[in-house]
C-alpha positions as CSV (number, residue, x, y, z in Angstrom):
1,X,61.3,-32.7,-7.1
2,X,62.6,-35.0,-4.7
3,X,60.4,-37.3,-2.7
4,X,62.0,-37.4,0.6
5,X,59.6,-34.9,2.4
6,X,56.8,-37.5,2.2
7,X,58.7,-39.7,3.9
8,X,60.3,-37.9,6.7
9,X,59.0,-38.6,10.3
10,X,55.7,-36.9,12.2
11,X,55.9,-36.7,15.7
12,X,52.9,-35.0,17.3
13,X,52.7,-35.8,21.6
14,X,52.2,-39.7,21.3
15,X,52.2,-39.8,17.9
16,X,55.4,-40.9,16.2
17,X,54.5,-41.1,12.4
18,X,57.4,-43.0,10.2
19,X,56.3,-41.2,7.1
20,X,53.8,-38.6,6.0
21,X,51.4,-40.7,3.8
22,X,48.5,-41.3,5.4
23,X,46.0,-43.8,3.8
24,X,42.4,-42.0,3.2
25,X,39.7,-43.5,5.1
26,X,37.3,-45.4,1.9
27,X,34.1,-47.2,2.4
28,X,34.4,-50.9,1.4
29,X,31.7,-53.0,2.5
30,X,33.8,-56.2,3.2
31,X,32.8,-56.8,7.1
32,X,29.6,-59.0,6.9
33,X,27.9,-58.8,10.1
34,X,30.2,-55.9,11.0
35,X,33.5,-57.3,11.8
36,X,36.5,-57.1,10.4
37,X,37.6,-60.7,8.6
38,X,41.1,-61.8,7.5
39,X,40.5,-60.3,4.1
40,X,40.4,-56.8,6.1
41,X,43.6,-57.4,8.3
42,X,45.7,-58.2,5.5
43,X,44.1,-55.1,3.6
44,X,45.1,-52.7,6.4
45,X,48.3,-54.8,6.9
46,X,50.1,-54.5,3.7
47,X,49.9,-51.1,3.5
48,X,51.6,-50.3,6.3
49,X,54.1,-52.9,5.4
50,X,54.8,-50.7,2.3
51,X,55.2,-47.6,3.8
52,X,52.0,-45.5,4.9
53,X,52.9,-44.0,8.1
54,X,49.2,-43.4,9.3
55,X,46.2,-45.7,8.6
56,X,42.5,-44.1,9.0
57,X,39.9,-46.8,8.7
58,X,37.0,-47.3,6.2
59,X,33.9,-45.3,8.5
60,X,33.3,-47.7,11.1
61,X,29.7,-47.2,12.6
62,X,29.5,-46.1,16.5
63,X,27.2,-48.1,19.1
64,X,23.8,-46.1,17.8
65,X,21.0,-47.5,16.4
66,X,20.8,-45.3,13.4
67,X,24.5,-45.2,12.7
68,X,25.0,-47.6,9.7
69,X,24.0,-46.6,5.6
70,X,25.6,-49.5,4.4
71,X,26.0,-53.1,4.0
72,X,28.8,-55.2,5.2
73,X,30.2,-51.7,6.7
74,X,32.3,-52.7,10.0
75,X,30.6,-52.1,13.5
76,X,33.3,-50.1,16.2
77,X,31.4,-51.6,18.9
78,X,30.5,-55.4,20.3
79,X,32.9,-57.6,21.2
80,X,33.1,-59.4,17.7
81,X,33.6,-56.2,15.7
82,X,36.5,-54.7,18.8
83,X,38.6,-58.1,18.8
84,X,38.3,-58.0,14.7
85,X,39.9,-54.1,14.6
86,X,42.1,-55.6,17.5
87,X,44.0,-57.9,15.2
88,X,43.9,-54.8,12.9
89,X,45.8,-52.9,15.0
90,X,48.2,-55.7,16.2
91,X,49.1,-57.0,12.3
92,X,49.4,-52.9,11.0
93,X,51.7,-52.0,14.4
94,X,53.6,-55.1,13.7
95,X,55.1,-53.4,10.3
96,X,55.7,-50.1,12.2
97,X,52.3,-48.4,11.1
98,X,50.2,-46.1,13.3
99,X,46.4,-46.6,13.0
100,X,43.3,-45.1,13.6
101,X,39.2,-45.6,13.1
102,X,37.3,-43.1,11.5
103,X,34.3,-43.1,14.0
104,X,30.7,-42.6,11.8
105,X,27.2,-42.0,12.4
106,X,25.5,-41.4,8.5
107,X,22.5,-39.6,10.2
108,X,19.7,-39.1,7.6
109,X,21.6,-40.8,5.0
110,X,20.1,-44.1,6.5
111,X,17.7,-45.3,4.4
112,X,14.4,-47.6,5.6
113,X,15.3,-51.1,5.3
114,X,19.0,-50.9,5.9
115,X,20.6,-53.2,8.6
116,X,21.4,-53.6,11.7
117,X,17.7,-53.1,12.2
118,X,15.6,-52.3,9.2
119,X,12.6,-50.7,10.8
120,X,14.9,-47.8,11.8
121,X,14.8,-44.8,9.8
122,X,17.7,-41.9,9.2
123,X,18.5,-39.8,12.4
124,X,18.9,-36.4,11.8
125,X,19.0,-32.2,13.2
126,X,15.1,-32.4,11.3
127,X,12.6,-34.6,11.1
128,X,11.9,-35.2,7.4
129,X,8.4,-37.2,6.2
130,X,7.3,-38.5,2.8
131,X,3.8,-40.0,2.2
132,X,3.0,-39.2,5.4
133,X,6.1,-41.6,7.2
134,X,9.0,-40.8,9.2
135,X,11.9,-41.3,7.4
136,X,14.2,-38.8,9.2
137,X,13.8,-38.6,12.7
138,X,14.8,-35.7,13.8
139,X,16.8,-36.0,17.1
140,X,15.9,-35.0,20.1
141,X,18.2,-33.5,22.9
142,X,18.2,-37.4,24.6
143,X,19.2,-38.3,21.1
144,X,22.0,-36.2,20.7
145,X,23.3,-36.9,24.3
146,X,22.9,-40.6,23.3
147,X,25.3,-39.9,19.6
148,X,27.2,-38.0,21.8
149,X,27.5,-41.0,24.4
150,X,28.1,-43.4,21.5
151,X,31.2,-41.8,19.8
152,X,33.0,-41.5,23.5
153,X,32.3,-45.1,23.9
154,X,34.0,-46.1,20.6
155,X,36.8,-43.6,21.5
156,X,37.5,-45.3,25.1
157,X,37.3,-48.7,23.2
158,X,40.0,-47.7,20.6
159,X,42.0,-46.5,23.2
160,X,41.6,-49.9,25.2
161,X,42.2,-52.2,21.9
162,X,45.7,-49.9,21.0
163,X,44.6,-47.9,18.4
164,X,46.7,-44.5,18.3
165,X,44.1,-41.9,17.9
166,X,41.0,-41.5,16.4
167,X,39.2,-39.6,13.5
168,X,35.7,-38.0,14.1
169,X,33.9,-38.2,10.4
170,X,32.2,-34.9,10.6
171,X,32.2,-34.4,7.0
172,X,30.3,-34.6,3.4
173,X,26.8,-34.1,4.8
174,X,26.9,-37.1,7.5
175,X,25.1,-36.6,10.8
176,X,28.0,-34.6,11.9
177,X,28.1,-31.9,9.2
178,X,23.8,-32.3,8.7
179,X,24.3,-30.2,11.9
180,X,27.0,-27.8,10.2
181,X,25.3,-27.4,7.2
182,X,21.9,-24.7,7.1
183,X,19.9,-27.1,4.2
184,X,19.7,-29.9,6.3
185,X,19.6,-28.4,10.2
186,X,16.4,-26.4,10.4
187,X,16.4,-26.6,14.2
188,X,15.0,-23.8,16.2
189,X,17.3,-24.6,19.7
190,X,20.3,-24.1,20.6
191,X,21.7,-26.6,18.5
192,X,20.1,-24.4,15.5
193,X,20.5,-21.2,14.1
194,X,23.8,-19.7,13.4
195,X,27.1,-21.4,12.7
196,X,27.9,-21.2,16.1
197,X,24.9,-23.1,17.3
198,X,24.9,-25.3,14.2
199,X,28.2,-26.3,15.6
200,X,27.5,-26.9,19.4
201,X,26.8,-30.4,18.6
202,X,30.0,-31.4,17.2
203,X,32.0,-29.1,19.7
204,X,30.1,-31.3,22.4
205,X,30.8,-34.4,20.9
206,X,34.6,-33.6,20.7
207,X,34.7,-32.1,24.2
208,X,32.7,-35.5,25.6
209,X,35.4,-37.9,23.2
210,X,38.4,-36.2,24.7
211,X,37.1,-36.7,28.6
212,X,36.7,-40.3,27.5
213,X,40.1,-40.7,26.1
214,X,42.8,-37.9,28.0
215,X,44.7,-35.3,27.3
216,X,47.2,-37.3,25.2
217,X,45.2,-38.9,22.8
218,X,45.2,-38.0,19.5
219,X,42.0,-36.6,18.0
220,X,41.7,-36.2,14.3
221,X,38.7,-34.5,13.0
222,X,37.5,-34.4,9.2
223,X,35.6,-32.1,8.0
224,X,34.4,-30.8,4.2
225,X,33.4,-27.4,2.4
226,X,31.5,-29.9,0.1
227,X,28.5,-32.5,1.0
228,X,27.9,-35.6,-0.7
229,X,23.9,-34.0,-2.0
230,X,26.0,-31.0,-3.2
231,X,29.5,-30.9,-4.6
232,X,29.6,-27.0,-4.5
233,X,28.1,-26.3,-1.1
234,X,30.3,-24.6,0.8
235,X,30.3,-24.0,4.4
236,X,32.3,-20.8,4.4
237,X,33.3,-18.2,2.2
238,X,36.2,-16.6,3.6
239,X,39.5,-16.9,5.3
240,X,37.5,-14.9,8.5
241,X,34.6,-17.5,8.6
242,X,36.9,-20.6,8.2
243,X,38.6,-18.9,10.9
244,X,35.5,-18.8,13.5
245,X,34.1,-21.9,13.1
246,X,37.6,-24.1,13.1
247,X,38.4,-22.0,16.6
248,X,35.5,-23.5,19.0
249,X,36.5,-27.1,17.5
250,X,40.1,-26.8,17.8
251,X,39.5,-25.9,21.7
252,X,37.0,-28.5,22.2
253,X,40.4,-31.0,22.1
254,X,40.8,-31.8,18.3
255,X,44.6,-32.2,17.7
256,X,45.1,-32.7,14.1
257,X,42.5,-31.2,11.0
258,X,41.7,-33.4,8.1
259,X,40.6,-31.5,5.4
260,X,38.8,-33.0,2.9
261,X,39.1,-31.7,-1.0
262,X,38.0,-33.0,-3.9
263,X,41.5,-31.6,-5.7
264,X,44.1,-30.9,-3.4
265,X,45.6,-28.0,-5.8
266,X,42.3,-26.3,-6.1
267,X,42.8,-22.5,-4.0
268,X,40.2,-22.6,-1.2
269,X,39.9,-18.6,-1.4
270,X,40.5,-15.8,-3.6
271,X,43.7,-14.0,-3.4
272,X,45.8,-17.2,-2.1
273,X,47.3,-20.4,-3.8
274,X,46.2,-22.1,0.1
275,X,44.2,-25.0,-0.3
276,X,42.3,-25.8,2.6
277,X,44.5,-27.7,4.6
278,X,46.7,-24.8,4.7
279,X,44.0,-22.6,5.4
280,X,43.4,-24.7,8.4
281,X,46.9,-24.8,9.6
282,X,47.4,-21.4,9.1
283,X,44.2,-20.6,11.4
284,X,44.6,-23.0,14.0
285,X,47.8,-23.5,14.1
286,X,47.2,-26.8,14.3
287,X,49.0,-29.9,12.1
288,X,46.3,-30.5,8.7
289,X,46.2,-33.3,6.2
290,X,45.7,-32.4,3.0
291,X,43.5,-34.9,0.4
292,X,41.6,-35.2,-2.6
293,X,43.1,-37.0,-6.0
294,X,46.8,-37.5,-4.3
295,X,48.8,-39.2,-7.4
296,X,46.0,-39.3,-10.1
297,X,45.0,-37.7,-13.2
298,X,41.3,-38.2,-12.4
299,X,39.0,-37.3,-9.1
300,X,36.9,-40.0,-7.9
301,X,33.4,-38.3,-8.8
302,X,33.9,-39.7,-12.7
303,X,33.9,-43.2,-10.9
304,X,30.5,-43.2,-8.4
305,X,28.8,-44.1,-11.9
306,X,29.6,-47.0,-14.2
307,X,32.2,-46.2,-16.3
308,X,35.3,-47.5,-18.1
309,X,37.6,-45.0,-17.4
310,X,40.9,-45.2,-15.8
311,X,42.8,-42.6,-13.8
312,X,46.5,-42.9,-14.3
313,X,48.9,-42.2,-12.3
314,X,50.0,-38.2,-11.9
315,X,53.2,-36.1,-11.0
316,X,53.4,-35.4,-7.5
317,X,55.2,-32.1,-8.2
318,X,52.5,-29.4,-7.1
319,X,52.2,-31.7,-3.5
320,X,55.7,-32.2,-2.8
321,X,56.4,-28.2,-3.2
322,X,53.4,-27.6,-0.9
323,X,54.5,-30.1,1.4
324,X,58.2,-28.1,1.3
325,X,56.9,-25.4,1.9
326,X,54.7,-26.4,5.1
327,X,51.5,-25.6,3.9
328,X,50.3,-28.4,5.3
329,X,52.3,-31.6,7.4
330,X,50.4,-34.7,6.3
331,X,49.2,-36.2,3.0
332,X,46.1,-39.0,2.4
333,X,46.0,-40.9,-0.1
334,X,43.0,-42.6,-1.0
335,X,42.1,-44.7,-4.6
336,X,45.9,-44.6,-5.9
337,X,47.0,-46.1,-2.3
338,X,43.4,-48.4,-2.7
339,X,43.9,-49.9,-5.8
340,X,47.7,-50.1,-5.2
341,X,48.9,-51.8,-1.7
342,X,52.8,-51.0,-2.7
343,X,51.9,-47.2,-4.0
344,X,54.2,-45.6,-1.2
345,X,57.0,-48.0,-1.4
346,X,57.3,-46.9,-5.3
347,X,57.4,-43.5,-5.3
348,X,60.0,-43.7,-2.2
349,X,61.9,-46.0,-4.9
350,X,61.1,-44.0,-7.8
351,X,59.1,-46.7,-9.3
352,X,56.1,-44.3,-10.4
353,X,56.5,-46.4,-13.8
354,X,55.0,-49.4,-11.5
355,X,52.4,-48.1,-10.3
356,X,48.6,-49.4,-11.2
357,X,46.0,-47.0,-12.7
358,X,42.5,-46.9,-11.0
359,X,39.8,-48.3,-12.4
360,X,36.1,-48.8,-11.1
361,X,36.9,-52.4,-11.1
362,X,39.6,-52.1,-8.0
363,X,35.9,-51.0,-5.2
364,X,35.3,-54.6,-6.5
365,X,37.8,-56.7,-4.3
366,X,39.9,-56.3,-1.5
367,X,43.7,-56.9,-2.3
């Protein structure tokens, strides 16, 4: 199967894509004090020097107190952090790449003792306690308007530092999709309840990010069937639900649909070979990329414990024939594109001989 659809141009309004790969956002915890270094630029840098068309950031934490999980994660606000993602932007545009920031808020993921400010506990739809401590605090409608406030300030920013677009991480069970999912959004307001409520707080936040950055700014929005507590949850369980709940956030302004698999082959529903990426598109209407194990023989849940196994590289057969076929118009590639900065420019050269298996070992250093 030939290769060239990967690598044939994406225009969408203002965004002119030179190819189809699209580099998956990944944590990497290389920002101390929440800026992007050197070691970052040339990260995001050589990748787009090889070939990816579109670059989505590693989550980078909006302007909220409770938005950060991690350590060394990079900040998208202060004027440290902004002129740190600005020489991002300038060194990956300089090679002909687009790039975005995947905007983040980890809600009750946050853990006690975690910085910025370590007396700050998990934000979240519910208040959770243990041994008689807060250590979810669930929002309050202040709070939300305040997230809310937050993700259209980084979104203004990244339009003022040159980014072209920006992805909303409202997937695999982060403040975004606690409010999607039923388990973790017990809520009795509006913000509560059905679907549709459970929604109202993303479909606000999208609404209050495109007033903040215009009509013709790309808005890509992520979202998961799965949850990082719970690899099987799923949101929906049909074509017709999938359906209702992409409609309200499609209007609110998003523009493209990331849709986040665990294997990209995998049927989303009964009765159809569509993944869900081509579920999306066939919904909305609207563009989709399509992720989860792009170009490897193993998914990345064998490597979130220590282990010494190594995914090799895999045909991309079953993508390129989906990608013919339209079923979806973008692909990310996340660990084989991590551990391997050149990974597009081989396969474009047919070099899949070339490229370098994944280990654990490549989360260890930034090349």
């Amino acid at each position: 199967m030939p290769v060239q659809a990967l690598f044939k141009p994406f225009h969408l309004g203002a965004l002119d894509l030179p190819t189809r790969v699209v580099m998956a956002p990944m944590t990497r915890s290389f920002s101390p004090g929440g800026v992007p270094n050197s070691k970052v630029i040339e990260y995001y840098r050589r990748r787009a020097a090889a070939g990816v068309g579109l670059i989505i950031t590693e989550g980078t934490t909006v302007g909220h107190v409770a938005s950060n999980g991690y350590p060394n994660v990079p900040q998208f606000f202060g004027e440290a952090p902004l002129a740190g993602w600005k020489k991002v932007v300038d060194a990956v545009h300089a090679e002909g790449g687009k790039i975005v920031p995947q905007l983040w808020h980890v809600g009750s993921v946050r853990r006690i003792g975690t910085e910025p400010d370590a007396s700050v506990p998990g934000y979240g739809p519910s208040e959770k306690l243990k041994d008689g401590q807060v250590v979810v605090h669930g929002m309050t409608k202040q709070d939300i308007q305040d997230v809310i406030a937050a993700f259209a300030q980084a979104a203004k920013d990244a339009q003022s530092i040159g980014m072209d677009g920006v992805e909303i991480h409202g997937a695999h069970g982060y403040l975004i999709d606690q409010f999607f999912w039923e388990g973790s959004n017990q809520r009795t307001d509006e913000y509560g309840g059905s679907l549709a409520n459970r929604s109202r707080f993303a479909i606000e936040l999208i609404q209050a990010v495109r007033a903040a950055v215009g009509e013709g700014f790309p808005i890509i929005f992520r979202f998961s069937q799965w949850k990082q507590q719970d690899y099987t949850a799923r949101l929906v369980q049909t074509p017709e639900a999938l359906g209702e709940f992409l409609k309200p956030l499609s209007d609110a302004g998003v523009n493209i649909f990331h849709c986040s698999t665990r294997r990209f082959w995998e049927p989303e529903f009964d009765g159809s070979e569509l993944n869900l990426a081509g579920w999306t598109r066939k919904l909305t209407g609207k563009p989709t990329i399509t992720v989860g194990s792009v170009g490897l023989d193993g998914e990345f849940l064998q490597f979130m414990v220590n282990t010494d196994k190594v995914a090799q590289p895999a045909s991309l057969e079953n993508l390129l024939e989906r990608l013919n076929k339209e079923e979806f118009d973008l692909v990310a590639v996340g660990r084989a594109l991590l551990v391997d900065p050149d990974w597009a420019q081989k396969v474009r050269e047919g070099r899949e001989q070339d490229i370098l298996p994944f280990s654990r070992e490549a989360l260890m250093t930034l090349v």
